[in-house]
NUNUTI-663203 format. One record per residue: residue in one letter; x, y, z of N, C-alpha, C, CB in turn. Coordinates in steps of 0.02 Angstrom, whole numbers, plus 50000, padded with zeros to 5 digits. Glycine has a CB too. Example, Ala and Ser with C-alpha at 12.3 -4.5 7.8 and 13.67 -1.06 7.14 Angstrom:
# NUNUTI-663203
A506604971650390506154977550390506604983550390505654977650452;S506424988850354506844994750357506455000250394507044997050286;
//
This chain:
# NUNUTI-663203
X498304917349548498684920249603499194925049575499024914749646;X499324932449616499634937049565500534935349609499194947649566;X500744940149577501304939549609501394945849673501874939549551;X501954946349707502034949249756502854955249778501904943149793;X502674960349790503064966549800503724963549841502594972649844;X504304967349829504604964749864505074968749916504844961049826;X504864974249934505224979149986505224977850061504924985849980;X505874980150064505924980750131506084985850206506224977450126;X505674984450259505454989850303506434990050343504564986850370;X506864987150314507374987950311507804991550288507434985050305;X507664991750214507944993850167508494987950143508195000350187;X508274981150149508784977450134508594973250094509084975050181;X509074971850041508734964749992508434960650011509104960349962;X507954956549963507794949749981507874944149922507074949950008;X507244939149927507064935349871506594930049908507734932249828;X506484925349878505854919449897506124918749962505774911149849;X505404916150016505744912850049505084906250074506144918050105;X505124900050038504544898950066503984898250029504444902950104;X503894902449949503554902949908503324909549921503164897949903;X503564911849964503474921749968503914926949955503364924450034;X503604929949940504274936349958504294938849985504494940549936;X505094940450023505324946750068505524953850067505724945450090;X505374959050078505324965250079505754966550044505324968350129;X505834971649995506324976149954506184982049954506414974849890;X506544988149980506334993949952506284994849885506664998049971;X506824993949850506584996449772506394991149735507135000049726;X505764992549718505374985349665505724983649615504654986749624;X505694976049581505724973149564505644978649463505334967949609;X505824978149430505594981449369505274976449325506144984949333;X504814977549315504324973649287504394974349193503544976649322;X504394968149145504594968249080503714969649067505074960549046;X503874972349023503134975649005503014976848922503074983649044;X502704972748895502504973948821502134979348819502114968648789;X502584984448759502344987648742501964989948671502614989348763;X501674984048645501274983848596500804986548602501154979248579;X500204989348548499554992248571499084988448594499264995448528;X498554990848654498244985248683497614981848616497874988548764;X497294986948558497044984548523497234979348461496834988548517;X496774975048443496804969648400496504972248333496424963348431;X497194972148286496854974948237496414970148166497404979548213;X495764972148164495414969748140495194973948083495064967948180;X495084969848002495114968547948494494975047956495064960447920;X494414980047915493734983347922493634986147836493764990747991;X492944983347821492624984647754492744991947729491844983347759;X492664993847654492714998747653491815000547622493405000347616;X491565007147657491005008647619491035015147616490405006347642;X490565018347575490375025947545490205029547615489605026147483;X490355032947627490255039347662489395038647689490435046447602;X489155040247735488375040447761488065034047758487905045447719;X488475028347721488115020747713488445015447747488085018247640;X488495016747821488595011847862488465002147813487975014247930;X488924998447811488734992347781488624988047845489284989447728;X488194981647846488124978047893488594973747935487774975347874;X489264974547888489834970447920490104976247944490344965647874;X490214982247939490404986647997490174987348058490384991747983;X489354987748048488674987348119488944980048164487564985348076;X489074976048131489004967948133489604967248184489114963248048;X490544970348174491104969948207490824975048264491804971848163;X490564982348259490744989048292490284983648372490264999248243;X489664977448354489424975548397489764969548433488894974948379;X490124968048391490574960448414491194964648473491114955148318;X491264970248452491924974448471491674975848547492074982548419;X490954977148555490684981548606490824976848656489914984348600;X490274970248625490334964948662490994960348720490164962048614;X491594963148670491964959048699492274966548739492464953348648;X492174970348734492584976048784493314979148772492674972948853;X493344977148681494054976648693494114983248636494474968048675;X493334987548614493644992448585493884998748587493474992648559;X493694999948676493945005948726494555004248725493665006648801;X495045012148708495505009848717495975012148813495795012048645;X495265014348860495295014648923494825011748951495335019948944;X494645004548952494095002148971493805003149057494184995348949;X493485004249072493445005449145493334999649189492935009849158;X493585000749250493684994249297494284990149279493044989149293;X494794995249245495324989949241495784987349298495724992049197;X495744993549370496064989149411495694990849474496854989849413;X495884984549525495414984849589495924984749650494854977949594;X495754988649694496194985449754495764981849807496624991149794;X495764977449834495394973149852495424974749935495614966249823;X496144975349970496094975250022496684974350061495704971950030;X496774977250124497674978350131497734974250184498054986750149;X498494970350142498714964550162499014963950252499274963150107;X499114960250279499534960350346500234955750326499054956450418;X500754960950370501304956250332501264954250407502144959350284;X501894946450370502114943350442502734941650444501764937350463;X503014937050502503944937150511503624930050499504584940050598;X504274930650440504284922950426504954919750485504514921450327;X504894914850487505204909150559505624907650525504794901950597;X505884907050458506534904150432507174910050407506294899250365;X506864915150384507284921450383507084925550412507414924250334;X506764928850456506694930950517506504939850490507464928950569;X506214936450410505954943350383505374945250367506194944950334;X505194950450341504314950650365504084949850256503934963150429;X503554944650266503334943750201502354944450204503684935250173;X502344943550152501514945650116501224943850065501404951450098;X500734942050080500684936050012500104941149957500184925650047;X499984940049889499384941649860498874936749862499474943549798;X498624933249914498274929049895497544934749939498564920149919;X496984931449893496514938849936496024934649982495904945149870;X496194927550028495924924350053496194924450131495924919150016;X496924927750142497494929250180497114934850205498234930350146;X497184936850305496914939450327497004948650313496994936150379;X496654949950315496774958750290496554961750356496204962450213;X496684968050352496514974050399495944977950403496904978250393;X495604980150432495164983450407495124989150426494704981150411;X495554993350462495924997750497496544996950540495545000050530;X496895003550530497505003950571497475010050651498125006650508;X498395005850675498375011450705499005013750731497945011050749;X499095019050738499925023050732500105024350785500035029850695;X500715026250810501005027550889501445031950864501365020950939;X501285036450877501715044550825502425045250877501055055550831;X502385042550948502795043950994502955040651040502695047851014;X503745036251013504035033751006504645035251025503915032650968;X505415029951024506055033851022506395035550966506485031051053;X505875035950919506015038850850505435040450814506405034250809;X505215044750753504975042950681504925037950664505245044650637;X504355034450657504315028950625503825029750565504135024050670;X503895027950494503395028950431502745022450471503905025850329;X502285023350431501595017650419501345015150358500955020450441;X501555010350350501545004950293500785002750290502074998050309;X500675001950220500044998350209500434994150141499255003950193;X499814989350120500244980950080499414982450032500394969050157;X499224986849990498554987149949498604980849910498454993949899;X498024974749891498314970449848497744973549784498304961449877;X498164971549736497814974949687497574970849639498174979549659;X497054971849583497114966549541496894968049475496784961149565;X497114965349422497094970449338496274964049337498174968749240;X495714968749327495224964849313494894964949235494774966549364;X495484965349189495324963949124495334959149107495564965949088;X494974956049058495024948449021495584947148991494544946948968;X495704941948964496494939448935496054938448880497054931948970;X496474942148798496354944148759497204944248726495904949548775;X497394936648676498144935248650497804937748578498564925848659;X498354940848535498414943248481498964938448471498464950548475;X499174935548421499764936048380500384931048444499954946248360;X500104928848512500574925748519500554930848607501224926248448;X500424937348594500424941348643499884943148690500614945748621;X499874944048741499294947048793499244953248789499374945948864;X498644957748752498554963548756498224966748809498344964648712;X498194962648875497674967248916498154963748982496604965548909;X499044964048977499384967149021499334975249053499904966048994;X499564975949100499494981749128500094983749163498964981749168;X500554989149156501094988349210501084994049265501824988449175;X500894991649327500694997949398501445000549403500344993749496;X501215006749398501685012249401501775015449476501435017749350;X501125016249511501275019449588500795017449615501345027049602;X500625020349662499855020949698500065028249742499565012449762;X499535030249716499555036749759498955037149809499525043249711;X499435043449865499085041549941498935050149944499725037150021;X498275050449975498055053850001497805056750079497845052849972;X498195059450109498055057150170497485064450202498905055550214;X496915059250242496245062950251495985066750314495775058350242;X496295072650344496225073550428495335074050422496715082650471;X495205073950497494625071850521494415078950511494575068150592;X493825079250526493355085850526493615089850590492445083950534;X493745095950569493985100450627494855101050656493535097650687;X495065095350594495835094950617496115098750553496195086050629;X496355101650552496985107150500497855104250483497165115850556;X497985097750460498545096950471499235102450448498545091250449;X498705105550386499355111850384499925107650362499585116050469;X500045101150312500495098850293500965102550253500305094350272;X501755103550259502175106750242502515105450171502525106650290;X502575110850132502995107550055503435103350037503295111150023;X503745102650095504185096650099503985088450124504675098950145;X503445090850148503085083750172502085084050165503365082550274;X502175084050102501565083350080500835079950112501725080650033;X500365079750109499735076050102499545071550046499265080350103;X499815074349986499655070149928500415069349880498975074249883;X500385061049870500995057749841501025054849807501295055249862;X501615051849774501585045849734501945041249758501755046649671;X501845036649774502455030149785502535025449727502265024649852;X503045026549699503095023349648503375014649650503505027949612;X503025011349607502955003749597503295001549511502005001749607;X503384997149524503264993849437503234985649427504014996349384;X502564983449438502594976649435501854975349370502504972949528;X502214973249340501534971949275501094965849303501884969049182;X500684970249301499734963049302499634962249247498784965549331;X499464953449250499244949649199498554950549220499544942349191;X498104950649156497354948849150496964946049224497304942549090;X496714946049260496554944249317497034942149381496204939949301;X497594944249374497974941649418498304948249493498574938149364;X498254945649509498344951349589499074951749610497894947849673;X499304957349645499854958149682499744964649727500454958349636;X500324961549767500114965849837500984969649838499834959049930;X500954977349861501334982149855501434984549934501024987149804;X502024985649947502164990050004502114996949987502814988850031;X501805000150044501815006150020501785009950070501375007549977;X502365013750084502385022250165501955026650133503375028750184;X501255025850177500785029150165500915036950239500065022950166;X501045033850289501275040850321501965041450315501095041750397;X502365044850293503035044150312503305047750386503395046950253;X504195046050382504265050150459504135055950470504835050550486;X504155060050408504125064850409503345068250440504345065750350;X502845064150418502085065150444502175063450542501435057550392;X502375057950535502405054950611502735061150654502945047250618;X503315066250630503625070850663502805074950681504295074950614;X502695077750612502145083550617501545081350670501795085150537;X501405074650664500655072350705500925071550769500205064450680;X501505069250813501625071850862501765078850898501925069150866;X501875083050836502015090950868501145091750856502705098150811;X500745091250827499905092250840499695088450899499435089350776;X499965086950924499835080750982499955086251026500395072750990;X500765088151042501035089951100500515096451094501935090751104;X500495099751038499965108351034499145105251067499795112350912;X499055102351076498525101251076497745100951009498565104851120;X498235101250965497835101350909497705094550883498135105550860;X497615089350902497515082250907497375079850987498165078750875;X496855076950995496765074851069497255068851094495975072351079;X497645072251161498125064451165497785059951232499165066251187;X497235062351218496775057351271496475052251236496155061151310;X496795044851248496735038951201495975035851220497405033051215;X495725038951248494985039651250494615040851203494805043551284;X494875046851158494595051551102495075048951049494645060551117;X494785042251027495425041550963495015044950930495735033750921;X495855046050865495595052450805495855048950757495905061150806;X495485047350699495645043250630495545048150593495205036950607;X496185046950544496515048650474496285045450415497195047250474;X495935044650370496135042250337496505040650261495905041450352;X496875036950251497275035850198496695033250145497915030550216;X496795038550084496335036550020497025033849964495775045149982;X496815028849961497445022949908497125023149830497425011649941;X497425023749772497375025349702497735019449675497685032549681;X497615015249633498355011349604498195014749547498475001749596;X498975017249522498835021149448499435014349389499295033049455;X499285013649342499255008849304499395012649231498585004749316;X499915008049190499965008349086499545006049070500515004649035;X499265005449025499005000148973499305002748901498094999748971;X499645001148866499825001548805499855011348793499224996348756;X500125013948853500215020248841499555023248866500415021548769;X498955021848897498565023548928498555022949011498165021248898;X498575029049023498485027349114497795025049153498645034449157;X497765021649156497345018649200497255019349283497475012949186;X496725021549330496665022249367496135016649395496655027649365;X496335015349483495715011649517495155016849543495975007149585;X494625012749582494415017549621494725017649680493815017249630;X494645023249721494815026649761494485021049829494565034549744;X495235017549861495195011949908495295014750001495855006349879;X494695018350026495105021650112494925017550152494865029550153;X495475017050190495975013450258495945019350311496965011550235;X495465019850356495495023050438496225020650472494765019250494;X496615026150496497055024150538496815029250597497815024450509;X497075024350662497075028850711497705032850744496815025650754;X497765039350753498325042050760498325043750835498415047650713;X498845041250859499005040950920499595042750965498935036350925;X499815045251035500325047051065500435040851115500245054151094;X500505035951101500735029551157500205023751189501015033351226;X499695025151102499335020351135499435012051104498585022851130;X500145013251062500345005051064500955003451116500625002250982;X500955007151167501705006751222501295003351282502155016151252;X501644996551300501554996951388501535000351428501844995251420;X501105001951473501515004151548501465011251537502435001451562;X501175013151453500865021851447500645025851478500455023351419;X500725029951500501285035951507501965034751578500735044051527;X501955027751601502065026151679502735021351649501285021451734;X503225023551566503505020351548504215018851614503555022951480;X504245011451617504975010551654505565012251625505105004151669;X506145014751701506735013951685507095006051642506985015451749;X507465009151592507765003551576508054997051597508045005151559;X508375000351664508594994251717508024991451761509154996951771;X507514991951781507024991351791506424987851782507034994051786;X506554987151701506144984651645506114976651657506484986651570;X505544971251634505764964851636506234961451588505264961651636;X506574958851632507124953951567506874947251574508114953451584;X506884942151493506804947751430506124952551451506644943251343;X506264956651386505544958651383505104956051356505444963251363;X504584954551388504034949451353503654953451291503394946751416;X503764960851270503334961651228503704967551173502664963551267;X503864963651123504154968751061503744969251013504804966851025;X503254968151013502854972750951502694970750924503004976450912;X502574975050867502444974550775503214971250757502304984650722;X503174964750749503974963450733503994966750643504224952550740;X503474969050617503604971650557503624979750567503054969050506;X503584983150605503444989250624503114990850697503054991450575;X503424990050751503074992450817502844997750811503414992950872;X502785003050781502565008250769501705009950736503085009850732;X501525002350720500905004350692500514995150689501085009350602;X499874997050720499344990350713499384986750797499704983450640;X500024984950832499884980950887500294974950853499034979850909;X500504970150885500384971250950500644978251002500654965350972;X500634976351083500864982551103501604980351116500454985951166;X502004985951141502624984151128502934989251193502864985551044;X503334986451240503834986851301504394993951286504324978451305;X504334998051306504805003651287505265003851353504395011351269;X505715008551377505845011351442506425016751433506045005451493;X506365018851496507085025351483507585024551504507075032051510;X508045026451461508955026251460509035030551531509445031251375;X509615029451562509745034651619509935041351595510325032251666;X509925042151541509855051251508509195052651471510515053351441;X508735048251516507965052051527507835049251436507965063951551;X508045046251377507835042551320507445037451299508175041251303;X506855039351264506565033751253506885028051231506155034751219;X506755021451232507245015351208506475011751177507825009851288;X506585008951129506095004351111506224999351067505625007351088;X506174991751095505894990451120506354988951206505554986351076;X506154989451256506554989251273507064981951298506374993151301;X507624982251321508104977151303507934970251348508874980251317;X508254965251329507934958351329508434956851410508134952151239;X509054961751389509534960551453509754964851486510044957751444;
//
């Protein structure tokens, strides 16, 4: 079982809660040996053009065990993106790496809202090298450095993403994988800044806001990875999101006045993000015509 990211859709500290962890924006810094990942082994000396049989004999023992690349391939996997949840005792949203815990198999976004809201994905990842100790040490640690996001418009859509708010990123991480062991990462795969732009393609009509015609994005996920001064890459992990103008809101487009609204409101959301996945979530308008979301309990 790997360990687990610890950011938050807050921006506020955490720590265990429960045997989990709670959100942190800035990760955790991971101690990371930096020894070389190879094991150095005793090698014969022979004449020039006369391969000896104890050289043939290791170069096959070497192959065998995988350990004489010094970028072996398949070193890391992402398996599948996590769902966080509100934990009932700190009332914060956690995520486990366990890869038996229910995953997603698509998303979906509500660009319009009474704000910008980013879209989080939880990739769990996992270093699928063998454990291989030298001297006391594990040479086939790995320490994940980011995961980079790619984000994919549909055929016929132009997002025309701006220099300041890219299509392609890095979100940077740092949690070292042990030899088979998994962890799961938060990661703003759309930020607000995207959510601004995909609602002004909305209002242009350059995105259909007829929730009839959903239109999926999708996010292509990378975990990029050290190994002893080698970067290591996964394959290339895509997540369909659906991009949308109010199709996680009640009562869409027929939103109530605030005073109006039921008290409480029976329906707030994504308690980790109303902004993306469902549930749906109760909005209404301020008497200066403002979206409010979610809206108020009293």
């Amino acid at each position: 079982m790997g360990g687990r990211d610890t950011p938050s859709n807050a921006a506020m500290p955490g720590g265990q809660v429960g045997g989990r962890f709670v959100f942190l924006r800035v990760p955790e810094a991971g101690v990371y040996d930096q020894h070389p990942p190879m094991i150095d082994f005793p090698m014969p000396r022979v004449r020039a053009g006369q391969p000896s049989r104890g050289v043939i004999a290791l170069a096959l023992a070497l192959a065998g065990t995988g350990i004489a690349c010094a970028n072996p391939p398949g070193t890391l996997l992402i398996l599948q993106n996590q769902i966080p949840g509100l934990d009932s005792t700190s009332n914060m949203c956690v995520f486990s790496a366990d890869s038996s815990d229910p995953s997603l198999a698509s998303g979906r976004f509500d660009v319009d809202l009474d704000r910008a809201y980013p879209y989080f994905v939880y990739p769990l990842i996992q270093n699928e090298l063998p454990s291989i100790v030298a001297g006391g040490i594990e040479r086939n640690n790995v320490l994940l450095t980011s995961v980079r996001i790619s984000i994919k418009a549909p055929a016929g859509v132009d997002p025309h993403w701006e220099a300041g708010c890219p299509g392609n990123f890095d979100v940077f991480r740092s949690v070292v994988l042990a030899p088979g062991s998994t962890h799961a990462v938060q990661v703003e795969a759309f930020q607000s800044c995207h959510a601004q732009h995909l609602k002004q393609m909305i209002a242009d009509g350059e995105i259909p806001a007829d929730l009839s015609q959903p239109v999926f994005f999708t996010l292509d996920l990378t975990a990029i990875a050290d190994r002893g001064g080698s970067e290591q890459k996964s394959g290339v992990f895509p997540f369909e999101v659906q991009v949308c103008a109010g199709c996680l809101q009640s009562m869409f487009p027929l939103t109530p006045a605030c005073a109006d609204a039921p008290k409480p409101n029976p329906l707030h959301g994504n308690p980790c993000n109303f902004a993306q996945d469902g549930p749906a979530v109760l909005c209404c308008t301020t008497p200066a015509g403002a979206l409010s979301c979610p809206a108020p309990d009293q």
